[in-house]
Structures are given as structure tokens and as C-alpha cells.
N, C-alpha and C positions, 0 to 999 in steps of 0.2 A: 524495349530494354528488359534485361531480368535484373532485380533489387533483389537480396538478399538478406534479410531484415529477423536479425538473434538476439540472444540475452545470451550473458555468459556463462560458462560454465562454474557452478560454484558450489559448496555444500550449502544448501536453503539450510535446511534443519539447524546446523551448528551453529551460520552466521548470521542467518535472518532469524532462526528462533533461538537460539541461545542452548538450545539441546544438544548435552553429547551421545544422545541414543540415536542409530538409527533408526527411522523411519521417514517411508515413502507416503508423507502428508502435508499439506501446507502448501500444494500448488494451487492456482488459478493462471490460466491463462494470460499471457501481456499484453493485454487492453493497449496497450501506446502501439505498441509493433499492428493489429489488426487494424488501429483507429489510421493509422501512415497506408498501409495498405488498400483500404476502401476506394480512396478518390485515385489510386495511380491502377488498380484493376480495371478501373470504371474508363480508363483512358488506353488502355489496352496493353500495360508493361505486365510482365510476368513473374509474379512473384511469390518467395517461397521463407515463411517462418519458421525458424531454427528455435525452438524452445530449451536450450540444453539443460538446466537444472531436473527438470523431469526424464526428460530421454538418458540421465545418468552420462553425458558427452563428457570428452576431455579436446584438448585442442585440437588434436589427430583427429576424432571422428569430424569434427566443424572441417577441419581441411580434406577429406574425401568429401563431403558436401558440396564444398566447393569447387574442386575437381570435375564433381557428377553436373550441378548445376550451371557451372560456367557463370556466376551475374557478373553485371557491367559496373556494379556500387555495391556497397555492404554499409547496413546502418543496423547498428548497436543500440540497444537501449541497456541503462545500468544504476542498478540502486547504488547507495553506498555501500551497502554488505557486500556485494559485490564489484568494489572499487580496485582492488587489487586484481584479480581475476579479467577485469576487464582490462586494465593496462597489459598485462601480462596475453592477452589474447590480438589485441592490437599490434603488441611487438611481434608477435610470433607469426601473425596473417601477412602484413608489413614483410619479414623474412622470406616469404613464398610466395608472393601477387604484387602485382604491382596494381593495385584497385585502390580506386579512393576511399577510404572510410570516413564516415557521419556518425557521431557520438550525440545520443540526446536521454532524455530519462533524469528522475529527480538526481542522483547524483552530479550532474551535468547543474540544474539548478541551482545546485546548493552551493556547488563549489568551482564553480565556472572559471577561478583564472590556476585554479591548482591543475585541472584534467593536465591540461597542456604542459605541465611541467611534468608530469607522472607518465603522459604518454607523450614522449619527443617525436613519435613517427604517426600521432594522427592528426587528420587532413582540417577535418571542420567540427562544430559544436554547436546544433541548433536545443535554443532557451526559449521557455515559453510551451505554449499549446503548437503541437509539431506538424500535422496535418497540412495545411495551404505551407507552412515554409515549405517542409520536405517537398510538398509536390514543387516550388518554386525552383527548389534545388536540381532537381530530378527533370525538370523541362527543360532549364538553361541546360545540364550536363548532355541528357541528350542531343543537343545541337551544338555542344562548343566542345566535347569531351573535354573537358574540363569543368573544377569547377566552380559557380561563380565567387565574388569577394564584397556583393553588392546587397544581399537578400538581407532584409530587415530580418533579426531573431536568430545569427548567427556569430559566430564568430570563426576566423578560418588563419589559415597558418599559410602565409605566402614563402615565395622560394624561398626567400632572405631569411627566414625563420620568424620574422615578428607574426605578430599575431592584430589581424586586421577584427576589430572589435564594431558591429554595426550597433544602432539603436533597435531596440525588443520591436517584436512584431506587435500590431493590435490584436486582441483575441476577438472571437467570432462575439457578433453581439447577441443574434438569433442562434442558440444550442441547435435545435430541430433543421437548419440548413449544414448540419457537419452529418456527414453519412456513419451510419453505424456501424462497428468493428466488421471485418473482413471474418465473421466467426466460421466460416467453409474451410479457411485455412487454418484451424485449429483439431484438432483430436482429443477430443475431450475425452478419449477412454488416459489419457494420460494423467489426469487431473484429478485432486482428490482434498477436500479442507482438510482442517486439523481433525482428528478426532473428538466427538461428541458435538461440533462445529456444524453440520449436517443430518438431512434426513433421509433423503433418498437422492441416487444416483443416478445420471451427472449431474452438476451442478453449475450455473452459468455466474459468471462476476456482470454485473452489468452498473454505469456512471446513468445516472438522470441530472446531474448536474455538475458545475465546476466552480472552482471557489467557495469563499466559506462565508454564509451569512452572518458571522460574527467576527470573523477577522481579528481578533484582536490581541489574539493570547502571546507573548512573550517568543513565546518557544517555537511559535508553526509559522513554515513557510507559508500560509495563506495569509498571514498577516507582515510577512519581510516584505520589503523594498521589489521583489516579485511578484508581487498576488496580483489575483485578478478577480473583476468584477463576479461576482456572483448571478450564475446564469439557471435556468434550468429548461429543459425540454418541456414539451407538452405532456398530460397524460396520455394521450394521444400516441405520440409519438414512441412513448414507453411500453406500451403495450401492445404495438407493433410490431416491438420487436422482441418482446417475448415470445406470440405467436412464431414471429420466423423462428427461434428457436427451438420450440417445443416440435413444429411441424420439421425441420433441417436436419437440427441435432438430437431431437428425443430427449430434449434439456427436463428434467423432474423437480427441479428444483429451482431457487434462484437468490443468491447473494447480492444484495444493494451495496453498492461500495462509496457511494459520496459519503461527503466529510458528516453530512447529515441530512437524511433521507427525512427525519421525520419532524419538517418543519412547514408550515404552511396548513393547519386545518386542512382548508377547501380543497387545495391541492390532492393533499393526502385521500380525502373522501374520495372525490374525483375518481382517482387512481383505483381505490376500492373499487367501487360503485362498475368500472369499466373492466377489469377482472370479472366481476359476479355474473357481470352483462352479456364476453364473453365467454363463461365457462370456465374461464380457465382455472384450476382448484387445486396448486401450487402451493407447497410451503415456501417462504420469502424469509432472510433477516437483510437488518439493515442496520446502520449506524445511527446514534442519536446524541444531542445535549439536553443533559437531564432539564435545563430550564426553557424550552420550547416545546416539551411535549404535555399534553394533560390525558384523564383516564378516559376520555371520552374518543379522543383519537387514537390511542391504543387499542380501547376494545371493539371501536370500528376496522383497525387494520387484522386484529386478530381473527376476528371472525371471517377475512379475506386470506390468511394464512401466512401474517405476521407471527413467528414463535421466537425468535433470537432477537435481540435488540445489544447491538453494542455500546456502551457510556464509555466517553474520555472523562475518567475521574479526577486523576492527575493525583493526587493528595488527599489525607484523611485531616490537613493542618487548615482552617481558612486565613489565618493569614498567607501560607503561601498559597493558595487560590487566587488571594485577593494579588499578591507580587506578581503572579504569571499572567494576571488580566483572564483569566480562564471567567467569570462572571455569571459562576455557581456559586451557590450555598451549600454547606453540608447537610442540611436541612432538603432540598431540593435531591441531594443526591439520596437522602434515605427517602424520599416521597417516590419518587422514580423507580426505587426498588421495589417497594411495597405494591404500589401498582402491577409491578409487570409478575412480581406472584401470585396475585390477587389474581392478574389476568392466564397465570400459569406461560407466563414467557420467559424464556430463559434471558437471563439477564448476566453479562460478559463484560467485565468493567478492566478498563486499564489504566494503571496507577504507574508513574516515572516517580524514583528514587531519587534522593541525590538532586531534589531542586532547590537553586539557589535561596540561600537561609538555610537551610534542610543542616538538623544534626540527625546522629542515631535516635536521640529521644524522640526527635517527630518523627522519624522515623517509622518506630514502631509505634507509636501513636496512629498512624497510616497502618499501619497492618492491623492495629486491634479493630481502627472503626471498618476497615475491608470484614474480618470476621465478623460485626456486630450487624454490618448491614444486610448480609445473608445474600450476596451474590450467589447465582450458580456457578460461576467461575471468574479468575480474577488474574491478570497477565502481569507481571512487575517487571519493569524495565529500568535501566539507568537513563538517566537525562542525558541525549543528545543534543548538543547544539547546532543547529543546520543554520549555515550562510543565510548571510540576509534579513535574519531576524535579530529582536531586540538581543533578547539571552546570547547569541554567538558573541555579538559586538561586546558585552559585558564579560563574558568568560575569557576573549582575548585583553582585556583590560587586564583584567586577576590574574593572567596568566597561569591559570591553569586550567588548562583544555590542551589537549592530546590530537593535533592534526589529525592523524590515519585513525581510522576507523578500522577496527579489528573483529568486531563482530557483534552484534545485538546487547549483550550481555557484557561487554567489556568496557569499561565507563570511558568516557572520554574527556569528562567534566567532573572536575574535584571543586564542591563547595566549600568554604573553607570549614564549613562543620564538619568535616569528615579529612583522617590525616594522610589515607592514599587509596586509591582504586582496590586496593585489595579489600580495606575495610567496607568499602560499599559492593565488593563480591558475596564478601560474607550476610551484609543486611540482607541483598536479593536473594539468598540462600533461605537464610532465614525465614524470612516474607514467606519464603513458599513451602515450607514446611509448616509452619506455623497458619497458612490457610487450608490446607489440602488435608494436614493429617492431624484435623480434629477429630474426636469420632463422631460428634455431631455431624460435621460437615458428610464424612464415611457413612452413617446410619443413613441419612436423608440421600445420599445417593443410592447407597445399596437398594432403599423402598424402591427408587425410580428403576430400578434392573427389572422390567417385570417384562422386555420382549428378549429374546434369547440374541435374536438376531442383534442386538446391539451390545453384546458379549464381548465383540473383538474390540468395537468403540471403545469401549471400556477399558479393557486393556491397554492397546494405543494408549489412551488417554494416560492409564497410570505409568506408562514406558515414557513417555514425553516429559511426565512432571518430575520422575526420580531424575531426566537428562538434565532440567532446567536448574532443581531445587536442591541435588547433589554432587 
């Protein structure tokens, strides 16, 4: 069979980052679409991933695609940024094939009985870790061309129009028996972080694990009524397939993306210790919570070429720390910093606006202690509510929460400390004037300017913040 397996076409920059500058930064490749891919190459279907937000695509170019390619299924993956866009892509596919489409990806997750009202002409919706469904899906339709209405982890739309809802799939208990991304079918000369995000080029996204060893926070779908066990691969296993990268794709780099990478001592050693063993002499960042990490396992990972560490900060308030179950101290988040300048790591903190309780006063309270703690840089977000979790359940209570999602930056949740979305436009503005354009902040970057080659970084960088902060 040939699978046809895309993300839609969207503006990343405006909607997933909240910037109205262009630029061409802020891709990573679709880890969901390679990890689906893996086990249905390995069985002999032929398959081809559509990246459209990097290729610059509109719906026209996806329909020559398909033309050229002829597949027999089309499976979608879609954020919520790109929740419109993908309905909108659906109708219009729908209009010209008669092909069954498969919708899956966090937005799919989050808001699983809305898709289907938004898209009236798509077929099915697998929920969960997608890999053993899709290929389920993908071996009945080959023999029944149709497709089925029985596969745990889906949901499907029969002729009569209801919608046949199964119970969630079990996820993989052993991580290291799921085969790792189809990365052959990627092109990585397409792909590029944010600016100052990176160090050398390409760059690879790589999961060592799934689910969240802490689960608990308010607001994250790894702790809604969806989450899943907390797994992780071997070191072993991880550093296998960095080699296939490095030796495949000439990968230079590499981005850790679980929810948190830098938990587990031993682990983490490990994982050093077998990088030094092979050679391999990579810079790495990776995601972290400031209260599972200490300096010792820092300046073990640095010296293996840990230099970025990203912290979910959430707030500079602890009581609202304490309301989101987030199960930091503010204390903890300034130890975490100190550390990782100590250890000369760049340190990437992101703060959401607009948590409930949240006035303007904590507000910027949140923004003073962001300046006090001396990030190297610091992302401000509005608070999303995503299905499933506590905070959704509460925001539809208060009734005020905004369905459709409009883009990164545009609130979708009014606490009542705040008297409409426009005001907490203006705070996020704020925030980021008020961290970016200290001259302290200015002075301490400008010393860091001392390779030329990171000139344009630079720039970028400052084109992105006037998109986000003005």
C-alpha cells in the first residue's frame, strides 16, 4: 500500500509562536508521522511524509502530491495551532479523493469529540500512542479496503454519521520494542530551531521517553484522564540511534524533547558515560524540572555536551505553583538557575500567564522574579486549557474559556483576575519588553557576541522578540 502521512499547512511562526515576523525557524521534524512510519516500512507499504509548514505548502501543492503519489490512506497528524487549517485541509482533500483519512496528534488528544464536529467529512481519529493502532488500521484496510470500526484507540465515523467511539489502546510497556522514527524520510536540510536555540547544523529532535514522571500538574495533558505510564528507553537504545543519525543524516547536533530528560541520576550517567565511550562529541539540550535535577548531574551531563536546559517555570507566584500542583519552589527555581550558570548552560525558562488566581499584580510579580533569576531567555505564554485535565474541567465551570484556538498568543482562558483577553495581550507584551530590553539583560548578551558566525542568530533572535513583544 502507499500511506501518505502530513501535517498541515499553517503559519508555525504566528500560530505556534505568537510572532508576527517572518521567519523561517522553529521547525523540527514530526516525530508522530516517522514513529507511524517505522513498523509499516518494515512490512513493505510505501510511504511518503508531507511536512507542509517547512516546505511553505498550501493546499494546491498537497493536492499535486497526491496526484504524483497516488496513496491508498492519508493520515494527518495536528496540533491545536493548527486546528483550523487542518479541518480546512480535510474538506478540501474530501472535495478531490475519495481516500479514507486518519486524524491523530495532540490536538486529536485534547479535544477528541470536537475534531468530528469541525471536520464533518473525516473518516477516523486514533487517541493515544499511534504506532501498533495505525499499523492495525493499515493491515485490516489493506484487506477489507475499508476501514475498520473495532481497533482499540480509535474512534470512527460510520455511514449513518454517529461516531463509533472504542476504549484507548494499552501503550507499549517496553519503550525499546517501538522502532525508532523512519528519520530517512525526513530532510533535514529543511529544519531549523529558533534562533540562539542551537549550535551547529542539522539538528535532530529525539523522545527517550513518554509520559511524565510527575504527572500531576493542573494544566498538562500528561496528568488528564489521558496520560500514560511513564516509560523510558535504555541508554542503550538512545544512543544507537544517535549513531544512525550522525552516520545517515550528518545530524551535529541533537535536541532531547521528553517532558524531562534530566531525571534519573544513574540514568543520566549512564547515558554520559556511553556517549564519551562512543565518541560521540555532540552538543545536546534537553528539557528539565528544576526539583529532579542537582549540580552534580549537570556538570556530568555538561561535560558530555549538555549546554541548553529547558525549565517549565509556570509562575514567579508560589501560591499559584502550589494551585497547578506544578510541585516547585521558587527557591528551587532560582537554585536551578544558578547552577546551570555556574555550569555556563544556557538556561530557557517558560512561564504561562493568566493562571488561574492570576491578577496583573502577580502578574508582574512573575515577570520581576523572571528578571531577578537571570535566565538566558524566558518564553511567556497565555494559559491554555487542553481537554482532559483538571484546569479545562475548571475553566468550563467559570465559563470563561474560548473553544477555538486561535493561535499560541491569543488567550483562550480569562481568569477572573483579568477583565478580557485583550488585557492579558497587553501583560504578554509587557513580559517581554520588560525581560528582553533591560540593558543589563542587552550588556550580558552583547559580551556573549564574541563568534561573528552567530551574528545572524542574533539578529533572528531580536526579529522574533520585537514579533512576539510588539
Amino acid at each position: 500500500m502507499k500511506i501518505l502521512l502530513l501535517t498541515p499547512p499553517f503559519n508555525l511562526m504566528e500560530k505556534g509562536y505568537g510572532s508576527k515576523r517572518k521567519l523561517r525557524a522553529g521547525f523540527f521534524p514530526p516525530l508522530a508521522l516517522g514513529y507511524l512510519a517505522a513498523p509499516l516500512i518494515k512490512k513493505g507499504h510505501q510511504i511518503k511524509i508531507i511536512d507542509s509548514s517547512p516546505l511553505n505548502y498550501e493546499n494546491e501543492d498537497i493536492r499535486r502530491e497526491v496526484d504524483e503519489f497516488k496513496p491508498d490512506l492519508i493520515g494527518i497528524s495536528a496540533v491545536t495551532a493548527s486546528a483550523e487549517e487542518t479541518y480546512s485541509l480535510i474538506d478540501f482533500l474530501k472535495g478531490h479523493y475519495d481516500l479514507p483519512i486518519v486524524l491523530g496528534g495532540p490536538h486529536v488528544n485534547c479535544f477528541p469529540d470536537l475534531v468530528f464536529k469541525e471536520a464533518p467529512k473525516l473518516d477516523m481519529i486514533v487517541l493515544g500512542e499511534g504506532e501498533r493502532i495505525f499499523e492495525e488500521v493499515v493491515d485490516y484496510y489493506e484487506d477489507n479496503k475499508e476501514l475498520p470500526i473495532e481497533v482499540f484507540g480509535t474512534r470512527v465515523r460510520l455511514e449513518d454519521g454517529s461516531i463509533k467511539m472504542n476504549p484507548l489502546a494499552e501503550s507499549v510497556a517496553n519503550l525499546d520494542e517501538v522502532l525508532p522514527p523512519a528519520h530517512e524520510l525526513y530532510d533535514y536540510s529543511l529544519y531549523r530551531p529558533l534562533p540562539l536555540q542551537y549550535k551547529k547544523m542539522p539538528v535532530a529532535n529525539i523522545l527517550t521517553s513518554r509520559g511524565c514522571p510527575w504527572g500531576r500538574c493542573t494544566f498538562c495533558f500528561e496528568a488528564g484522564r489521558a496520560s500514560q505510564k511513564y516509560r523510558r528507553h535504555s541508554p542503550e537504545r538512545v544512543i544507537k540511534e544517535i549513531k544512525f543519525l550522525i552516520e545517515t543524516q550528518k545530524i551535529k547536533e541533537v535536541a532531547f524533547w521528553d517532558d524531562n530528560f534530566l531525571v534519573n541520576e544513574d540514568w543520566v550517567n549512564k547515558f554520559c558515560d556511553l556517549l564519551d565511550k562512543e565518541g560521540i562529541k555532540i552538543p545536546w539540550s534537553a528539557y528539565a524540572r528544576v526539583n529532579t535535577i542537582n549540580r552534580s548531574m549537570m556538570e556530568r551531563a555538561s561535560k558530555s555536551g549538555l549546554w541548553n536546559i529547558f525549565y517549565g517555570i509556570e509562575s514567579g507566584n508560589q501560591d499559584l505553583l502550589d494551585r497547578i500542583r506544578k510541585g516547585i519552589t521558587l527557591d528551587q527555581i532560582r537554585q536551578a538557575i544558578k547552577w546551570s550558570n555556574q555550569l555556563k548552560i544556557d538556561s530557557r525558562g517558560s512561564i504561562m500567564l493568566a493562571l488561574p488566581g492570576e491578577t496583573p499584580a502577580k502578574a508582574l510579580k512573575t515577570i520581576e522574579f523572571a528578571c531577578d533569576v537571570d535566565f538566558t531567555y524566558v518564553q511567556f505564554l497565555p494559559t491554555h486549557p487542553e481537554w482532559g485535565t483538571d484546569l479545562y474541567d475548571d475553566a468550563l465551570k467559570s465559563g470563561r474559556i474560548v473553544p477555538m484556538y486561535k493561535g499560541r498568543t491569543t488567550p483562550t482562558y480569562i481568569p477572573d483576575g483579568y477583565k478580557d483577553a485583550e488585557e492579558i495581550k497587553k501583560m504578554l507584551h509587557l513580559a517581554y519588553q520588560k525581560f528582553y530590553f533591560r540593558p543589563k539583560y542587552i550588556w550580558k548578551h552583547f559580551k556573549r557576541l564574541r563568534d561573528l558566525s552567530k551574528l545572524k542568530q542574533y539578529f533572528d533572535a531580536f526579529m522574533y522578540i520585537i514579533g512576539v513583544g510588539f
